[in-house]
NUVO-650612 format. One record per residue (C-alpha): x negated, y negated, z; residue number from 1. Coordinates in steps of 0.5 Angstrom, whole numbers, plus 500, padded with zeros to 3 digits. Layout:
N
{X->X	Y->Y	Z->Z	i->NUM}
...
//
This chain:
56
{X->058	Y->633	Z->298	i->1}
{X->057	Y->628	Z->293	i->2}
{X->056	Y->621	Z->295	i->3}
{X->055	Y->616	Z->289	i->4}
{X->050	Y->608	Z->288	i->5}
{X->052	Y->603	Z->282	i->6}
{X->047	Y->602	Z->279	i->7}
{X->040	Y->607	Z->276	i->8}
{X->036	Y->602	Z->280	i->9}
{X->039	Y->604	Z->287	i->10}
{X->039	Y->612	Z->285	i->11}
{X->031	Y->611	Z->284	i->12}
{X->030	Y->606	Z->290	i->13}
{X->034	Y->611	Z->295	i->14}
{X->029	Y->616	Z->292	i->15}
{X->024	Y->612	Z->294	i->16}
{X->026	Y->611	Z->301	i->17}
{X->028	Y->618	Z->302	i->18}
{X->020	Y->620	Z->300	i->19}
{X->018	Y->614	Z->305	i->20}
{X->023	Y->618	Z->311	i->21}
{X->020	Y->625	Z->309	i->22}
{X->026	Y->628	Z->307	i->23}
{X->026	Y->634	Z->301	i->24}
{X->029	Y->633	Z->295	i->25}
{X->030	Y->637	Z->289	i->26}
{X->027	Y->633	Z->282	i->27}
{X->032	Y->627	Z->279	i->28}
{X->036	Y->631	Z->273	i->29}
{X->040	Y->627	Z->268	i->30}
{X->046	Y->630	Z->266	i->31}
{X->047	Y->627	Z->259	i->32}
{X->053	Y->631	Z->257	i->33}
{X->056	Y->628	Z->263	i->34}
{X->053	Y->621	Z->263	i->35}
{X->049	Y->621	Z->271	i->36}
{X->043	Y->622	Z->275	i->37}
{X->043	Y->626	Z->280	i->38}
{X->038	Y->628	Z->285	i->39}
{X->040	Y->634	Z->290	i->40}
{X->039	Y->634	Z->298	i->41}
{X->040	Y->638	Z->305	i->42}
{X->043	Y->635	Z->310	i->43}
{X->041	Y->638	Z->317	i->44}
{X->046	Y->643	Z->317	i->45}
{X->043	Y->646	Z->311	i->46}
{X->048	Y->643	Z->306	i->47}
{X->047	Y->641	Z->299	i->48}
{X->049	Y->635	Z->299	i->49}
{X->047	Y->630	Z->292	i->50}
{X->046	Y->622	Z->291	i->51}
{X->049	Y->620	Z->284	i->52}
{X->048	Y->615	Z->279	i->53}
{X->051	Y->613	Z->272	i->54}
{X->046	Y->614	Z->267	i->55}
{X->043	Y->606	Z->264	i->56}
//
């Protein structure tokens, strides 16, 4: 599952507040070849669940 922000700001802020809430998270990864942002995640049931932004 993939859930997607608008801007490279709002990626880099959500990893910043996913820090202060103590949640885990993989390292932020740019798909150049794609043209995104992406920083992986699991939920509470243990799925991999991924936030998204366009590169800028």
């Amino acid at each position: 599952m993939s859930f997607a922000v608008e801007t490279r700001a709002e990626f880099e802020a959500a990893a910043v507040e996913f820090d202060n809430a103590g949640i885990e998270h993989g390292e932020v990864t740019d798909l150049t070849d794609v043209g995104l942002a992406i920083l992986s995640f699991q939920d509470p049931d243990d799925i991999n669940v991924e936030l998204t932004a366009p590169l800028e």
